[in-house]
C-alpha positions as CSV (number, residue, x, y, z in Angstrom):
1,X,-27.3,23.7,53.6
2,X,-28.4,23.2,50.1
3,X,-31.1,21.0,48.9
4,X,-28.8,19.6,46.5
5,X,-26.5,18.2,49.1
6,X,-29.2,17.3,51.2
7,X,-31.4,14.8,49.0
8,X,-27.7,13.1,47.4
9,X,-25.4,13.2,50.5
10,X,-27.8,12.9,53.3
11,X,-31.4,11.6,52.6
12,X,-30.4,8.5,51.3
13,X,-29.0,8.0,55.3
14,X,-32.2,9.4,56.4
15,X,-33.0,6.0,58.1
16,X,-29.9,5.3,60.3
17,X,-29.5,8.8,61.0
18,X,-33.3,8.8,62.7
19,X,-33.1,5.3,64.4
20,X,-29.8,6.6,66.1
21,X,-31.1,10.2,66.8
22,X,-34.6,8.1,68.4
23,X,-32.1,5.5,70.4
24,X,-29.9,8.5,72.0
25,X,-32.8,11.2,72.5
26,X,-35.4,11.3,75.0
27,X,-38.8,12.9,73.9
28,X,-39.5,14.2,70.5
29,X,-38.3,17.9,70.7
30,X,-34.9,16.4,71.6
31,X,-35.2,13.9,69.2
32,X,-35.6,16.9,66.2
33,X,-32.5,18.5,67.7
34,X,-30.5,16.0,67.0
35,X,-31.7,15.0,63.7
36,X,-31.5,19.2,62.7
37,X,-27.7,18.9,64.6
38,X,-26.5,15.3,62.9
39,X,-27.3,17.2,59.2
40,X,-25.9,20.7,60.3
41,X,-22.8,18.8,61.3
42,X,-22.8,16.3,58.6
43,X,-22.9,19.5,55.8
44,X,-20.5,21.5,58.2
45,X,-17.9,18.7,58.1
46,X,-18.1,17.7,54.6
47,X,-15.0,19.2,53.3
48,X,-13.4,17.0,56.0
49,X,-14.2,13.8,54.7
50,X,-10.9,12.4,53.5
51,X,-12.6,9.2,51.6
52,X,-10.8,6.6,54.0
53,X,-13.6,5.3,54.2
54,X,-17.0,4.9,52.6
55,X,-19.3,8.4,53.2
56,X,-21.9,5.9,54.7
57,X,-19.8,5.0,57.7
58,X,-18.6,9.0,58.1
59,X,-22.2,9.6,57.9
60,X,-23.0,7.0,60.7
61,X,-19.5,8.4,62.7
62,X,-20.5,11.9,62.6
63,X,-24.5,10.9,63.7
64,X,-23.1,9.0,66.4
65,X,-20.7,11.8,67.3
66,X,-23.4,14.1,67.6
67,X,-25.7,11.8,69.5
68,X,-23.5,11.1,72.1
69,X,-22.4,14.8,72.9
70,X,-26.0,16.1,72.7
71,X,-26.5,13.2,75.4
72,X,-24.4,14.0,77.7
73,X,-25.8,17.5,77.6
74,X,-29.4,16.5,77.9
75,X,-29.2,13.4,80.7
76,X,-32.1,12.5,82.9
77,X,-34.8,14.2,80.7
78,X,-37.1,11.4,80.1
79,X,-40.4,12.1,78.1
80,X,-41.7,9.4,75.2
81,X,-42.2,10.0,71.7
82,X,-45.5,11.1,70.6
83,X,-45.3,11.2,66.6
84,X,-42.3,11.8,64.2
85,X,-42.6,15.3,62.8
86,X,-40.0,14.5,59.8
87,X,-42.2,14.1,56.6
88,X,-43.2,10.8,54.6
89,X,-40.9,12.0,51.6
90,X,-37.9,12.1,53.7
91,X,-37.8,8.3,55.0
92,X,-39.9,5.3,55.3
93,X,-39.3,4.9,58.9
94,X,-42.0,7.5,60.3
95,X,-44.6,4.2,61.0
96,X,-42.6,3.0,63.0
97,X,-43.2,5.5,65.8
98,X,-46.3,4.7,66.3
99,X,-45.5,1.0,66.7
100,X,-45.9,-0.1,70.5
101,X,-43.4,-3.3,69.8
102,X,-41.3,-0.9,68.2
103,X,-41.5,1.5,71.1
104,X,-40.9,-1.3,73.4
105,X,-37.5,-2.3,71.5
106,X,-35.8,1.6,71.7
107,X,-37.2,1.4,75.1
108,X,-35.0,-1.8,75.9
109,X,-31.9,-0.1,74.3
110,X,-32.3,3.4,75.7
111,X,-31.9,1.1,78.8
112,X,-27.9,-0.4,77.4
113,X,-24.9,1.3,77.4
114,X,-24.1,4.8,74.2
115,X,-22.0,1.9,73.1
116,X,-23.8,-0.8,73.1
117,X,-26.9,1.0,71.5
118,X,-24.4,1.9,68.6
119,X,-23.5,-1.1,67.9
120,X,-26.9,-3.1,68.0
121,X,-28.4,0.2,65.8
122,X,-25.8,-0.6,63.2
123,X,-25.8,-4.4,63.7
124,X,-29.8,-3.7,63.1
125,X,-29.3,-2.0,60.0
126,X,-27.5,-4.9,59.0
127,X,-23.9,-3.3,58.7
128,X,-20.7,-5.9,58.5
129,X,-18.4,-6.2,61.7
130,X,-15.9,-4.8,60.4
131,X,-17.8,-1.6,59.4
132,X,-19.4,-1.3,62.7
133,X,-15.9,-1.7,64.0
134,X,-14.8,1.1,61.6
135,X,-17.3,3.5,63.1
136,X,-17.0,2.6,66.9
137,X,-13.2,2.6,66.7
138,X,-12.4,-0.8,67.5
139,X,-11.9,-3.8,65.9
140,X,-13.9,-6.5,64.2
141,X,-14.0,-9.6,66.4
142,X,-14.5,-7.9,69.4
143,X,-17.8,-6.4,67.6
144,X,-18.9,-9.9,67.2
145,X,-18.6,-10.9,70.7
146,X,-19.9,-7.4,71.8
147,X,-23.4,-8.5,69.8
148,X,-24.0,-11.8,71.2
149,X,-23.9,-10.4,75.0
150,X,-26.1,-7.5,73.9
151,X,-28.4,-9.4,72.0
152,X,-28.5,-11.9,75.8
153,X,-28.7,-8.7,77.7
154,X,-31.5,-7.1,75.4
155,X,-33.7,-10.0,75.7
156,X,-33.2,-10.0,79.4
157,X,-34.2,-6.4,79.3
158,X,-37.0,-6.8,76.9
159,X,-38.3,-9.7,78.8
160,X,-38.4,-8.0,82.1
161,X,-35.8,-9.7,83.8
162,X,-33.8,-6.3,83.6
163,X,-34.7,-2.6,84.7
């Protein structure tokens, strides 16, 4: 992967890409593989991208994509985060891992459904319905109705009411 294509076509996703690679992983050596597997894929399928659609939400697709399938081969391994190995350069997120609120929150939505911790990661980075809908695959009013019960459920989660 070049550098080039790196810092103009995937850095500038850096964020999302972490926060869903953190939601869907389960210690921090799983977390790296997914963030070094989203990018591998991302450059690997970048020939593919047909511009249907803008190359944030095929970046999001793919991320999800990968974060799903690398979950389903890694199930029950549950460890917790101990620092975020991915430099200060490369996104403003790495604080956060050190957060105990912030902890507490992916804790809460490790805890909902792979769908439902897509949709509130993108509905947390403050994407539109209708592009969250154009990532999941589904369409835009049922996203906004999909928020609102996971938003209830969440809370319930993050208040203990839940396990």
């Amino acid at each position: 992967m070049s550098s080039d294509f790196y810092k103009t076509s995937i850095l500038p996703f850096a964020g999302i890409i972490i926060k869903l690679c953190r939601a869907y992983s389960n210690s921090q050596e799983d977390f790296e593989d997914y963030y070094q597997e989203v990018c591998l894929q991302i450059w690997r399928s970048k020939d593919n991208f047909r511009e249907e659609s803008q190359w944030s939400t095929w970046v999001y697709r793919i991320s999800l994509n990968v974060c799903l399938t690398l979950l389903k081969k890694k199930k029950n391994n549950v460890q917790h985060f101990v620092s975020d190995s991915i430099t200060t350069e490369e996104t403003e997120d790495n604080f956060a891992f050190s957060d105990e609120s912030l902890n507490l929150l992916y804790d809460g939505i490790k805890k909902l459904s792979e769908i439902d911790r897509a949709i509130i990661m993108l509905y947390l980075e403050e994407k539109s319905q209708k592009e969250i809908a154009e990532i999941i695959g589904t369409n835009p009013n049922n996203i906004g109705v999909r928020v609102k019960r996971i938003k209830i459920r969440l809370k319930k989660i993050l208040d203990g009411k839940i396990n």
